[in-house]
N, CA, C and O atoms as a Tripos MOL2 file, in Angstrom:
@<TRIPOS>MOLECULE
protein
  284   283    71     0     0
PROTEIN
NO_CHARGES

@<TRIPOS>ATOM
      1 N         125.5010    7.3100  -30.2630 N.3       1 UNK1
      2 CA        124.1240    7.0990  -30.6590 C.3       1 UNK1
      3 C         124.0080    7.3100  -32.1620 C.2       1 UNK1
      4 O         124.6170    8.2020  -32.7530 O.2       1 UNK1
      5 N         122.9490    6.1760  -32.9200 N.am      2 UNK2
      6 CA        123.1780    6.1860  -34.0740 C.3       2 UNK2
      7 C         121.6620    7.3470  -34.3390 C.2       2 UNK2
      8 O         120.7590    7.4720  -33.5130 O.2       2 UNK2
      9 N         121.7270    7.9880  -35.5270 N.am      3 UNK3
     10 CA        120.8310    8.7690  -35.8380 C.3       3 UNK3
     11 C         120.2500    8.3670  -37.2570 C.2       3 UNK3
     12 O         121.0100    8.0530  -38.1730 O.2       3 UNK3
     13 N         118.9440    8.3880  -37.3930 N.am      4 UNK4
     14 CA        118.5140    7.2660  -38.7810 C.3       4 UNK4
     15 C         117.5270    8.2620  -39.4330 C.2       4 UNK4
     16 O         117.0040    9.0180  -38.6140 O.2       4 UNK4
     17 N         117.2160    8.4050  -40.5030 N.am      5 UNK5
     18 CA        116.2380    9.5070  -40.9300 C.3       5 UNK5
     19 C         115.2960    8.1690  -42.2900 C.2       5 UNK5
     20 O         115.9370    7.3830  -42.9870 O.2       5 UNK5
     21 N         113.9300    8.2800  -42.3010 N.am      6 UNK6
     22 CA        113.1290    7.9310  -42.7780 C.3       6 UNK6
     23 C         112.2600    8.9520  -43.6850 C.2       6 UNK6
     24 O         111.3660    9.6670  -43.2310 O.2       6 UNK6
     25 N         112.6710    8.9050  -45.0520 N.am      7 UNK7
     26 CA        111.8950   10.4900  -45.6710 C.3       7 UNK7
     27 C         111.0030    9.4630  -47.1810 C.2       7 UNK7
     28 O         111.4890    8.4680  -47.7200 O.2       7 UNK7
     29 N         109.8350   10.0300  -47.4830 N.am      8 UNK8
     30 CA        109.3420    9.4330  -48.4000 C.3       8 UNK8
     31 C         110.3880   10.3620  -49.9200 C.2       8 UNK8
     32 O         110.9270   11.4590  -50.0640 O.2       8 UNK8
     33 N         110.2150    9.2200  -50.6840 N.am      9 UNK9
     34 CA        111.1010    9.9130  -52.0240 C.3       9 UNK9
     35 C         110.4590   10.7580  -52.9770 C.2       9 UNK9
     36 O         109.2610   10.5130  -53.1190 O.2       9 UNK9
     37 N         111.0380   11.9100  -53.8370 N.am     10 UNK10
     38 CA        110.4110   12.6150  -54.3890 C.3      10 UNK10
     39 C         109.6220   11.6490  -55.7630 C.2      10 UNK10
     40 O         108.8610   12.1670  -56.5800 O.2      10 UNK10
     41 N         109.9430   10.4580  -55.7620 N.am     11 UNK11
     42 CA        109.2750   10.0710  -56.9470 C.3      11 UNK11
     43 C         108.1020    8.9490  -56.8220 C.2      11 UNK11
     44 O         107.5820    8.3110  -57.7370 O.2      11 UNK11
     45 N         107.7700    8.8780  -55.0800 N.am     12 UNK12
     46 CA        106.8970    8.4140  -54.7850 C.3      12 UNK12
     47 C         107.0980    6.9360  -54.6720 C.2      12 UNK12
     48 O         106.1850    6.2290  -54.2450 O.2      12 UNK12
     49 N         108.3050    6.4110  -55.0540 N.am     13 UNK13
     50 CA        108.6870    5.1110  -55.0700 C.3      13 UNK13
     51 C         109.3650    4.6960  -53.8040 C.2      13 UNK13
     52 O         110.5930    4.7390  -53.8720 O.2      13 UNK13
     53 N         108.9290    4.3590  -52.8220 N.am     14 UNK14
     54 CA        109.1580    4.2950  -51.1930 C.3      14 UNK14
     55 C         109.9040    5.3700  -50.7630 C.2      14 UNK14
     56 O         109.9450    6.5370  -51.1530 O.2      14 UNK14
     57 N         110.8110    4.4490  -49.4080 N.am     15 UNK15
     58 CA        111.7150    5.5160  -49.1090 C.3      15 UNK15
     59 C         112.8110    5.6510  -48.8950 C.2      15 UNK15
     60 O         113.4430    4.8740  -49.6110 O.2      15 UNK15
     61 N         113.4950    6.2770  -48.2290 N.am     16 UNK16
     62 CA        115.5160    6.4940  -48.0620 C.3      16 UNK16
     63 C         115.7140    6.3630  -46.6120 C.2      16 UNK16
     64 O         114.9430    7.0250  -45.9170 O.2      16 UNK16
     65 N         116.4000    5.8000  -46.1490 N.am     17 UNK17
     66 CA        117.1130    5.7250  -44.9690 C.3      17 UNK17
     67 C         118.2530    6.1720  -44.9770 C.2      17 UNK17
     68 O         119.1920    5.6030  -45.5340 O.2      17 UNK17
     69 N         118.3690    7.7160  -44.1000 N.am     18 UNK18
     70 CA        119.4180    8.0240  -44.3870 C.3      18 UNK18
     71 C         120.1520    7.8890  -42.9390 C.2      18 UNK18
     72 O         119.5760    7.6970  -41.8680 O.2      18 UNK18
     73 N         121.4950    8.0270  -43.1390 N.am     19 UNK19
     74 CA        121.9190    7.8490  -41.2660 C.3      19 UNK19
     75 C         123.2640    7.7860  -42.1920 C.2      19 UNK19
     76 O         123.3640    7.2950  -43.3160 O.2      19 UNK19
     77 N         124.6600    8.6720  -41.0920 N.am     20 UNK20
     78 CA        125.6700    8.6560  -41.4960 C.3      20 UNK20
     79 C         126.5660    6.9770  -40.7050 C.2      20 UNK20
     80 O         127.6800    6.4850  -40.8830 O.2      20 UNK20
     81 N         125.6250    6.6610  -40.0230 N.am     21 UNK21
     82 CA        126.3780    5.1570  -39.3440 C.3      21 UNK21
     83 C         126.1790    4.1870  -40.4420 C.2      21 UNK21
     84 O         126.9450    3.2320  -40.3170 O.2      21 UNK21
     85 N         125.2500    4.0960  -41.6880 N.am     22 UNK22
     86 CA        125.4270    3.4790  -42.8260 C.3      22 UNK22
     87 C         126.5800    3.5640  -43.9380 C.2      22 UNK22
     88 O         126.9710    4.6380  -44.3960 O.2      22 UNK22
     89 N         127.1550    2.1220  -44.3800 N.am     23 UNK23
     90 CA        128.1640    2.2810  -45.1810 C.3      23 UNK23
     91 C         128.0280    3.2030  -46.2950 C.2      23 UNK23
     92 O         129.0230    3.7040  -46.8170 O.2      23 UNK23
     93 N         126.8580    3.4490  -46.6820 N.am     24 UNK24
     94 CA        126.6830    4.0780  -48.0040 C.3      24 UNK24
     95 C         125.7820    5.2140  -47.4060 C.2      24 UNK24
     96 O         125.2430    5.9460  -48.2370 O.2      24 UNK24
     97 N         125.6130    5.3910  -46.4680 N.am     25 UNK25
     98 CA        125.1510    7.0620  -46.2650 C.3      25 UNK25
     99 C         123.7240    6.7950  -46.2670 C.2      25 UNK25
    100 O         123.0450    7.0840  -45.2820 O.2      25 UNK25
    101 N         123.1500    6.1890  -47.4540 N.am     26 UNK26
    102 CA        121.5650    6.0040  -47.7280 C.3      26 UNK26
    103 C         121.1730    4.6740  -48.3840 C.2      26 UNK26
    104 O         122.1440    4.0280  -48.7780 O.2      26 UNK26
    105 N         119.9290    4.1010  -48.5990 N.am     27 UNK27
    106 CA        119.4230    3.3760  -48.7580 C.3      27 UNK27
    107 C         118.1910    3.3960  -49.2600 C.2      27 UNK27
    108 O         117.4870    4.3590  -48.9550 O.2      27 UNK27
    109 N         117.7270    2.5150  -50.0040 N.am     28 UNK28
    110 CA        116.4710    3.1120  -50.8880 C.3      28 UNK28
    111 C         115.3410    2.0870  -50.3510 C.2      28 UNK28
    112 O         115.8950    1.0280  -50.6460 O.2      28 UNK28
    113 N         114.0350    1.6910  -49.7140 N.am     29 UNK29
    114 CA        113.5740    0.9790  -49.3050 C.3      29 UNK29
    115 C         111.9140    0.8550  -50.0000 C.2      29 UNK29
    116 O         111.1130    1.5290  -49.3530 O.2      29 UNK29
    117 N         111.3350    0.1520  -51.1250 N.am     30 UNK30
    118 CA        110.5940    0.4920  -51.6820 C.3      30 UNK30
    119 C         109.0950    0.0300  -50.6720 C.2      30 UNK30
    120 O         108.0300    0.6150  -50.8690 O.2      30 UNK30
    121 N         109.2460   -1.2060  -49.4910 N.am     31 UNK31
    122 CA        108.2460   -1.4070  -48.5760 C.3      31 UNK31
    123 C         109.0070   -0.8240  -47.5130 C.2      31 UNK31
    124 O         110.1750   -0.4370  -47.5270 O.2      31 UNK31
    125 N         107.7510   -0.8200  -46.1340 N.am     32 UNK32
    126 CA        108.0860    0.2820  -45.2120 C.3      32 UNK32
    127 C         108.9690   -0.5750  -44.1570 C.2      32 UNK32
    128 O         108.6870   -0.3160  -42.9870 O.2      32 UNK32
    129 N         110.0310   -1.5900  -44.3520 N.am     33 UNK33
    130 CA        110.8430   -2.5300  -43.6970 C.3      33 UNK33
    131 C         112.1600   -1.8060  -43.3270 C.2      33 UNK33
    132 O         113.1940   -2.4210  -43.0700 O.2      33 UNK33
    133 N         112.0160    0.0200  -43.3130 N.am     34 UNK34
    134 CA        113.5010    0.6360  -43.3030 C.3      34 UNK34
    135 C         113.4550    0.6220  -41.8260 C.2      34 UNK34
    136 O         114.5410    0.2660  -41.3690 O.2      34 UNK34
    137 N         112.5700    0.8880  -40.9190 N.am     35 UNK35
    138 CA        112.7030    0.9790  -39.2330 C.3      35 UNK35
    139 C         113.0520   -0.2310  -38.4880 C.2      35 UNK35
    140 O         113.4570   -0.3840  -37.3360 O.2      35 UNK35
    141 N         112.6970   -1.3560  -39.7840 N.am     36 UNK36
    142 CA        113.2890   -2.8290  -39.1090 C.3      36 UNK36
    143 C         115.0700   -2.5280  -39.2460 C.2      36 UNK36
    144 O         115.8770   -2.4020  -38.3240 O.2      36 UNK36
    145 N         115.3260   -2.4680  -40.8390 N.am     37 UNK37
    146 CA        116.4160   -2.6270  -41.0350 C.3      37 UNK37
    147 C         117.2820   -1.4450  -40.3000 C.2      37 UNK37
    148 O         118.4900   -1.4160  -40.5370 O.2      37 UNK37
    149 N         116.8400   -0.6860  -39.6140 N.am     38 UNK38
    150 CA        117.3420    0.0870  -38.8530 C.3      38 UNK38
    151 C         117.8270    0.2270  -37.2160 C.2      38 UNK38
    152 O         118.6710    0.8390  -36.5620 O.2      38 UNK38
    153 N         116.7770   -0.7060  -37.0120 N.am     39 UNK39
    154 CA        116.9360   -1.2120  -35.3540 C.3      39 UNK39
    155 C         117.8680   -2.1930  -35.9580 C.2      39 UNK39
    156 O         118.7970   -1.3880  -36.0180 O.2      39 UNK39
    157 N         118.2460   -2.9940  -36.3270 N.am     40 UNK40
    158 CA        118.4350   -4.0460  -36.6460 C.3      40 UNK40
    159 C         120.3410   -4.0230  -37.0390 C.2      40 UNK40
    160 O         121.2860   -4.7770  -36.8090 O.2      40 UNK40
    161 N         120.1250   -2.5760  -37.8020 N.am     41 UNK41
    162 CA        121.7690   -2.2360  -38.3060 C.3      41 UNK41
    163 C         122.4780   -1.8440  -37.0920 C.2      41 UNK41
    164 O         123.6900   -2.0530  -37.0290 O.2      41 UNK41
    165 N         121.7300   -1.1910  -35.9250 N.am     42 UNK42
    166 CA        122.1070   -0.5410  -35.1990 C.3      42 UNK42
    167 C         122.0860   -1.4350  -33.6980 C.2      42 UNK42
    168 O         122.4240   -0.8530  -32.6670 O.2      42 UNK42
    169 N         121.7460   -2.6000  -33.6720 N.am     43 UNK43
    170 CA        121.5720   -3.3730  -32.4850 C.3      43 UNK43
    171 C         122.3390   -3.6570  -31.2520 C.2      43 UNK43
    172 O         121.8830   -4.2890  -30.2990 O.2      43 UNK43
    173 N         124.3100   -2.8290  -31.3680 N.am     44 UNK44
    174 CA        124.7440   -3.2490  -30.4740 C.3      44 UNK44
    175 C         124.9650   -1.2620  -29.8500 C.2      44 UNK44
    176 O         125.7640   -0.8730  -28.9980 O.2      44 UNK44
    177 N         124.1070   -0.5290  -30.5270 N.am     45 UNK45
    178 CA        124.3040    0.7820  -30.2110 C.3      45 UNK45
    179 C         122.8520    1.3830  -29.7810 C.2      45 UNK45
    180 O         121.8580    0.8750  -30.2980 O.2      45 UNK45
    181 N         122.7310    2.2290  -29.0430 N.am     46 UNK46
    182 CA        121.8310    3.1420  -29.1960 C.3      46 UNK46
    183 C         121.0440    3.9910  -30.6550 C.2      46 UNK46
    184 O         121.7460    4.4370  -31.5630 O.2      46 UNK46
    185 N         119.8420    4.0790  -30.6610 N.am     47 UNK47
    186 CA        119.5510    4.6270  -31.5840 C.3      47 UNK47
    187 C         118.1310    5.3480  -31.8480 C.2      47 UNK47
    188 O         117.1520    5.0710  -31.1560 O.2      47 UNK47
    189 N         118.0860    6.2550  -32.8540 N.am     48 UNK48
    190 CA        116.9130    7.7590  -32.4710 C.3      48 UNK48
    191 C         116.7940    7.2840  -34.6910 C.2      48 UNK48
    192 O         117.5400    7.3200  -35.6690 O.2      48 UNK48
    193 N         115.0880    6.8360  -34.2940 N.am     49 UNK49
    194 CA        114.6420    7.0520  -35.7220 C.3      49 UNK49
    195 C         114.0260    7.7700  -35.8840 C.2      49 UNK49
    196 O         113.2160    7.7680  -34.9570 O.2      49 UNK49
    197 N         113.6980    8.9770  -36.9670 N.am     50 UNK50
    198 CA        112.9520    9.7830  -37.0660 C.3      50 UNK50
    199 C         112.4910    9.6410  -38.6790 C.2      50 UNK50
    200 O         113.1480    9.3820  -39.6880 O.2      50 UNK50
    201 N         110.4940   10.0440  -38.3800 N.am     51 UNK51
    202 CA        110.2130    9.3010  -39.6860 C.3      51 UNK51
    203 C         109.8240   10.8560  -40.2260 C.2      51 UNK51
    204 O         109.7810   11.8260  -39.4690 O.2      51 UNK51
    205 N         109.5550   10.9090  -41.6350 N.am     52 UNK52
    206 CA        109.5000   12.3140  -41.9150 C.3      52 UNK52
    207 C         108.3780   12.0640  -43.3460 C.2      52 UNK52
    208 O         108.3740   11.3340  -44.3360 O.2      52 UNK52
    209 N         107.5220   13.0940  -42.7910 N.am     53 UNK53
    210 CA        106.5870   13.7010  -44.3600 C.3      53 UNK53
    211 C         106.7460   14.0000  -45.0660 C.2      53 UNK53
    212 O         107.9730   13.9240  -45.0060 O.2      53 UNK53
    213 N         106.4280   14.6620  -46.5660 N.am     54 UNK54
    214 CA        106.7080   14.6490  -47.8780 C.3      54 UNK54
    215 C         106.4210   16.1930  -47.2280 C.2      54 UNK54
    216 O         106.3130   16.7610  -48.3150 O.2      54 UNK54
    217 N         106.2890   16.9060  -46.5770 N.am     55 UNK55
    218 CA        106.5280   18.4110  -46.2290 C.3      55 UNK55
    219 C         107.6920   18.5480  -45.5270 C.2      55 UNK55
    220 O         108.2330   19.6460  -45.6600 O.2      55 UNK55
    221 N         108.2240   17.7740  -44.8350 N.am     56 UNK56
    222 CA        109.2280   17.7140  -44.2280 C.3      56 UNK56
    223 C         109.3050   17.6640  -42.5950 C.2      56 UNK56
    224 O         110.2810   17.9380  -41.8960 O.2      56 UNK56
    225 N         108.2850   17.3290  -42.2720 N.am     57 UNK57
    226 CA        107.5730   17.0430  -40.7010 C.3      57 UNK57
    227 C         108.1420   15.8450  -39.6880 C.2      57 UNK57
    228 O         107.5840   14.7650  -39.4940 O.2      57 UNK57
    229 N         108.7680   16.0730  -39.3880 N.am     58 UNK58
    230 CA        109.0810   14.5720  -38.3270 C.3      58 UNK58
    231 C         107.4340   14.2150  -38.0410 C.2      58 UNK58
    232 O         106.6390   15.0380  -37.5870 O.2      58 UNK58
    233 N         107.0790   12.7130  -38.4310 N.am     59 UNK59
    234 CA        105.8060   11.9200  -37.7340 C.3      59 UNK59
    235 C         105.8100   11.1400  -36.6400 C.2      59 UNK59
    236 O         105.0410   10.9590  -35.6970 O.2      59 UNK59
    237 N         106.9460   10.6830  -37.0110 N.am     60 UNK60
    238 CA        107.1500    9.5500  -35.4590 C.3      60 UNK60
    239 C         108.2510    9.5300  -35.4280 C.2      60 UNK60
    240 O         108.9440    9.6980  -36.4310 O.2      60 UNK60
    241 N         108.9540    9.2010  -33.6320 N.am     61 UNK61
    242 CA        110.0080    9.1550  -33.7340 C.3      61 UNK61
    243 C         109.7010    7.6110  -32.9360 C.2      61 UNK61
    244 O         108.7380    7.0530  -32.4110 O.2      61 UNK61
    245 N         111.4270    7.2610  -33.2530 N.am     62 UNK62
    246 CA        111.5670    5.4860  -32.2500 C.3      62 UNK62
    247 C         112.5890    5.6070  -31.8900 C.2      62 UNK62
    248 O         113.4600    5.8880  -32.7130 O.2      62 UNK62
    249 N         112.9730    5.4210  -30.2860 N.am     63 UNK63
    250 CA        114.0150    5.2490  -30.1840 C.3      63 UNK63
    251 C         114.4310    3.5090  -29.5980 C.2      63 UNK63
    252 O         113.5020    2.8540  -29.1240 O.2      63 UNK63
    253 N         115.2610    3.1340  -29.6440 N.am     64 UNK64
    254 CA        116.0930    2.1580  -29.6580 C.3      64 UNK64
    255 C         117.0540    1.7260  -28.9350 C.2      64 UNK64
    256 O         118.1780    1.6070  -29.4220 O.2      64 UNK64
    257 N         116.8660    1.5010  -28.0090 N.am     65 UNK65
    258 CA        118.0940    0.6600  -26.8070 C.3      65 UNK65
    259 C         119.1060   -0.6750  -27.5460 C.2      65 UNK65
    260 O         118.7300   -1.6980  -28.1190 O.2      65 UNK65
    261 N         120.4640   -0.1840  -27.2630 N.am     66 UNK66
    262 CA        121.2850   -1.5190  -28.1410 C.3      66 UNK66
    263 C         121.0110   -2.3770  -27.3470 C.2      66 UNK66
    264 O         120.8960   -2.2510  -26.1280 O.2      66 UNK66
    265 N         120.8340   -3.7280  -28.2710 N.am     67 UNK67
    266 CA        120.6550   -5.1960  -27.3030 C.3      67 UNK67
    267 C         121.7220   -5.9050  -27.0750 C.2      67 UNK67
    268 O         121.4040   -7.0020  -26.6160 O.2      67 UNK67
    269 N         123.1950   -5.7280  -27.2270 N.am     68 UNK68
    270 CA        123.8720   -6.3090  -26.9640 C.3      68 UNK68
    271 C         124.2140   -5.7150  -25.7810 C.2      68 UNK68
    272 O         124.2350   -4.4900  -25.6620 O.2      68 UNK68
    273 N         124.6110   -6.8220  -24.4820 N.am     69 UNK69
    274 CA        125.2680   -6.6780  -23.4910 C.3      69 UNK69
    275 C         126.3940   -7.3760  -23.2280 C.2      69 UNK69
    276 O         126.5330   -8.4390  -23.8330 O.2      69 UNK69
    277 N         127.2760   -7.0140  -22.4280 N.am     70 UNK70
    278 CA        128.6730   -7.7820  -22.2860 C.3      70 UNK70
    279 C         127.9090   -8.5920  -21.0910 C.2      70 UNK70
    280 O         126.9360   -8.1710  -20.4660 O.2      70 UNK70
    281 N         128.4810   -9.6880  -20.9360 N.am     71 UNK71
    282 CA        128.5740  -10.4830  -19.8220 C.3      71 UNK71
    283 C         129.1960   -9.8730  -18.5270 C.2      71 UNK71
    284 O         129.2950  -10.5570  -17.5080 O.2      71 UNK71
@<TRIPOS>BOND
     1     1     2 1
     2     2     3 1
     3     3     4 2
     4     3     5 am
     5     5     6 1
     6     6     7 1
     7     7     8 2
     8     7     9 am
     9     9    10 1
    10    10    11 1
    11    11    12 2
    12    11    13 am
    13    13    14 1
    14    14    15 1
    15    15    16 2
    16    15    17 am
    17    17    18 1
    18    18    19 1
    19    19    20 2
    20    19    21 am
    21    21    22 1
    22    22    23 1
    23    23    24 2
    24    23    25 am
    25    25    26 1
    26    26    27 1
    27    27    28 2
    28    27    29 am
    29    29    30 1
    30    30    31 1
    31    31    32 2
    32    31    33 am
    33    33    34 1
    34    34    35 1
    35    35    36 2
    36    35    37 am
    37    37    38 1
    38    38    39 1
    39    39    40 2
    40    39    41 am
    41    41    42 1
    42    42    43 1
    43    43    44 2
    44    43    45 am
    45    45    46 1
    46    46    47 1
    47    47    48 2
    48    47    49 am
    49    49    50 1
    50    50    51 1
    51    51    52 2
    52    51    53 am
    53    53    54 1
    54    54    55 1
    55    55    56 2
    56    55    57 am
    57    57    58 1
    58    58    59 1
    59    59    60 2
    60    59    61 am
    61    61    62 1
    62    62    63 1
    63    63    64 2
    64    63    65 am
    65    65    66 1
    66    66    67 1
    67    67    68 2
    68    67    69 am
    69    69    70 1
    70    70    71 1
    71    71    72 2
    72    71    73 am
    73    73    74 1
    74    74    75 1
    75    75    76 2
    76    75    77 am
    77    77    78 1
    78    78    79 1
    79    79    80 2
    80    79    81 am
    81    81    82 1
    82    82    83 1
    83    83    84 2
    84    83    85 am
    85    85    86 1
    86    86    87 1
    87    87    88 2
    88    87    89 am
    89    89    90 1
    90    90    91 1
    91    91    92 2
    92    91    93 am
    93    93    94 1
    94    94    95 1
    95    95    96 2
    96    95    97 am
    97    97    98 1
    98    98    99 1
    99    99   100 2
   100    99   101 am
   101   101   102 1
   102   102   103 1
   103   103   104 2
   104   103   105 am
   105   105   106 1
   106   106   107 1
   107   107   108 2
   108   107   109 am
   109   109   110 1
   110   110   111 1
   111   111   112 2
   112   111   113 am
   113   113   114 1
   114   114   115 1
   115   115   116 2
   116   115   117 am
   117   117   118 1
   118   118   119 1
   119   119   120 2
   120   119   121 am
   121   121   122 1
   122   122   123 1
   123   123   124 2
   124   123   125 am
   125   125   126 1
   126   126   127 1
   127   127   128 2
   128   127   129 am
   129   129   130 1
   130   130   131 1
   131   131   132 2
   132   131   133 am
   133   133   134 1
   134   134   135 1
   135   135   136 2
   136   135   137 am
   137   137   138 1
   138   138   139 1
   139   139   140 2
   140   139   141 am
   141   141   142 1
   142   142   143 1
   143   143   144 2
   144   143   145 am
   145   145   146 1
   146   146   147 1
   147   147   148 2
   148   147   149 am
   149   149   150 1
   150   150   151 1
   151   151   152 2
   152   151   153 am
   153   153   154 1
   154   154   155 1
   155   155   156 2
   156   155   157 am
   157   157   158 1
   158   158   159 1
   159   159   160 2
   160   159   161 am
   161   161   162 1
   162   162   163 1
   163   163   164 2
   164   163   165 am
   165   165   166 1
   166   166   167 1
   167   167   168 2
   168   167   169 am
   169   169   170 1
   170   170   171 1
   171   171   172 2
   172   171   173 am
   173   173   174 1
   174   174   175 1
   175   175   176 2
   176   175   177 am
   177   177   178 1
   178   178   179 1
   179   179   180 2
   180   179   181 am
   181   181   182 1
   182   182   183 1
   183   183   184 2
   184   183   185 am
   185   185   186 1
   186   186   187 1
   187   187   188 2
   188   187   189 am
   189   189   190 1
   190   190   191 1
   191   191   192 2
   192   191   193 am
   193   193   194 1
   194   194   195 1
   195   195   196 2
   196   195   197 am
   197   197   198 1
   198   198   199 1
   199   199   200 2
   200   199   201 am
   201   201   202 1
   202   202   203 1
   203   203   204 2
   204   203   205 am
   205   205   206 1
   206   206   207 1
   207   207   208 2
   208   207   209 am
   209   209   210 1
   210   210   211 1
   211   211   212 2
   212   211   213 am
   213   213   214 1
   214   214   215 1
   215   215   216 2
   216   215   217 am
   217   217   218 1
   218   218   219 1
   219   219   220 2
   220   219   221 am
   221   221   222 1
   222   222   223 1
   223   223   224 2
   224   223   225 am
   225   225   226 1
   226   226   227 1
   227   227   228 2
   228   227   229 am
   229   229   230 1
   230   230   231 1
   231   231   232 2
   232   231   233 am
   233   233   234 1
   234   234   235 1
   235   235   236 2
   236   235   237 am
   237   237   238 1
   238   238   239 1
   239   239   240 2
   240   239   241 am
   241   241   242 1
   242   242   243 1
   243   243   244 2
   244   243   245 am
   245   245   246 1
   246   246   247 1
   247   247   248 2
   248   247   249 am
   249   249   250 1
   250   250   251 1
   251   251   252 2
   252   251   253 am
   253   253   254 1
   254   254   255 1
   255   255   256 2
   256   255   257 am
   257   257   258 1
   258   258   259 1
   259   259   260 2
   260   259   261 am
   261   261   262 1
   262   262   263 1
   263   263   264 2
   264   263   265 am
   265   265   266 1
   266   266   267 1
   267   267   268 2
   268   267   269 am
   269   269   270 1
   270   270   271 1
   271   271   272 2
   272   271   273 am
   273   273   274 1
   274   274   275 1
   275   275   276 2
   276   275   277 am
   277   277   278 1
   278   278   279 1
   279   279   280 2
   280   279   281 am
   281   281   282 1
   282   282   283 1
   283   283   284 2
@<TRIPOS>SUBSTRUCTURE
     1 UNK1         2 RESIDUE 1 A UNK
     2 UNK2         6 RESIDUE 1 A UNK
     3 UNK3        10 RESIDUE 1 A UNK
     4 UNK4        14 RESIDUE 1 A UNK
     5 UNK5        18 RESIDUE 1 A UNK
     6 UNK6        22 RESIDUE 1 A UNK
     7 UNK7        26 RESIDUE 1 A UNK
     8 UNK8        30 RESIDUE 1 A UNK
     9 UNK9        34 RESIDUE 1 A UNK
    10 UNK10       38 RESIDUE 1 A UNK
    11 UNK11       42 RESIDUE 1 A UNK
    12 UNK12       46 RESIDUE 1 A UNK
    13 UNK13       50 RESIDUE 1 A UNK
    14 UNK14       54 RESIDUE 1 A UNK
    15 UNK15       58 RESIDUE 1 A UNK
    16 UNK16       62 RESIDUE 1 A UNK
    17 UNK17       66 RESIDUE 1 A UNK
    18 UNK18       70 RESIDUE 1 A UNK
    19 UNK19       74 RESIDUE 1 A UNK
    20 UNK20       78 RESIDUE 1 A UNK
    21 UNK21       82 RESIDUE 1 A UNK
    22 UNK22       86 RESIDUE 1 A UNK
    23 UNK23       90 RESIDUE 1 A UNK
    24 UNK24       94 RESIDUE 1 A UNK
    25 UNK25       98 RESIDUE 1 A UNK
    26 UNK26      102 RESIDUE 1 A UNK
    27 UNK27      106 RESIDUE 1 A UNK
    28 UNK28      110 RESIDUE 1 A UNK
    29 UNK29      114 RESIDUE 1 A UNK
    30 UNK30      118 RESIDUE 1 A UNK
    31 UNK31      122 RESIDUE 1 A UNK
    32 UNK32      126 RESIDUE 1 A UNK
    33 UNK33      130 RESIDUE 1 A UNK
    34 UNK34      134 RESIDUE 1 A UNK
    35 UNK35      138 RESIDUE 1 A UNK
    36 UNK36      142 RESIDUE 1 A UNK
    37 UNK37      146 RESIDUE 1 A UNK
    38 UNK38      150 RESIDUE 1 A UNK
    39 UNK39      154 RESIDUE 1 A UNK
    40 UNK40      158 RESIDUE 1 A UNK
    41 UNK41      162 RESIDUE 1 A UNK
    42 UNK42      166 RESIDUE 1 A UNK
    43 UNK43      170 RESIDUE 1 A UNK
    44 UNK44      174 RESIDUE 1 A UNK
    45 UNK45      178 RESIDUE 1 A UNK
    46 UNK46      182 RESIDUE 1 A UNK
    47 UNK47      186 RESIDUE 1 A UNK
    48 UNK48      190 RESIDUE 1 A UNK
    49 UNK49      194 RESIDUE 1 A UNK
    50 UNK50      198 RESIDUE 1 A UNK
    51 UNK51      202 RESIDUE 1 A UNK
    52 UNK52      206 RESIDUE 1 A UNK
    53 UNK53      210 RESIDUE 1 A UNK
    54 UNK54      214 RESIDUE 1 A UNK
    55 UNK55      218 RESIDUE 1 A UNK
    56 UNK56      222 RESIDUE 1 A UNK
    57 UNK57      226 RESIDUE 1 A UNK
    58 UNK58      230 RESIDUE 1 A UNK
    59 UNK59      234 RESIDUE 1 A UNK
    60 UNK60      238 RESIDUE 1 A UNK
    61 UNK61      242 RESIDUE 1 A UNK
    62 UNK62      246 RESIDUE 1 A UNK
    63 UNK63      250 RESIDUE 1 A UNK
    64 UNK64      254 RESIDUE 1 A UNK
    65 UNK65      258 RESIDUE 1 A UNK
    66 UNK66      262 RESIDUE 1 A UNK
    67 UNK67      266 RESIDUE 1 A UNK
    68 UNK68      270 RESIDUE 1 A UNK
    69 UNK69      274 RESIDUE 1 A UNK
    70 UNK70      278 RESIDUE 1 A UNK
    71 UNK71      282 RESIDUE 1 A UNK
């Protein structure tokens, strides 16, 4: 199961997607299109998004069923 973290940035300029199943660890997302690109990275796996406040609050979570099936 992939694990995805959604945190607003300290400089107010969107946000980071962080998740260690990403090639680069993180990602900088200045519109709020990181929960797409997240279901989306993660589509043939399971997956748990968690979105987080500028206090440090989980707000929402999503989870994510992989859509690939074998025949």
């Amino acid at each position: 199961m992939h694990v995805y973290e959604v945190r607003p940035r300290k400089d107010h300029r969107g946000v980071n997607l962080i998740s260690g199943a990403l090639p680069f660890g993180r990602l900088w997302y200045g519109d709020p299109d990181a929960i797409g690109y997240a279901k989306f990275f993660s589509r043939s796996h399971d997956a748990v998004i968690r979105v987080y406040d500028e206090a440090g609050n989980v707000i929402d979570t999503h989870e994510h069923a992989g859509d690939f099936r074998e025949f």
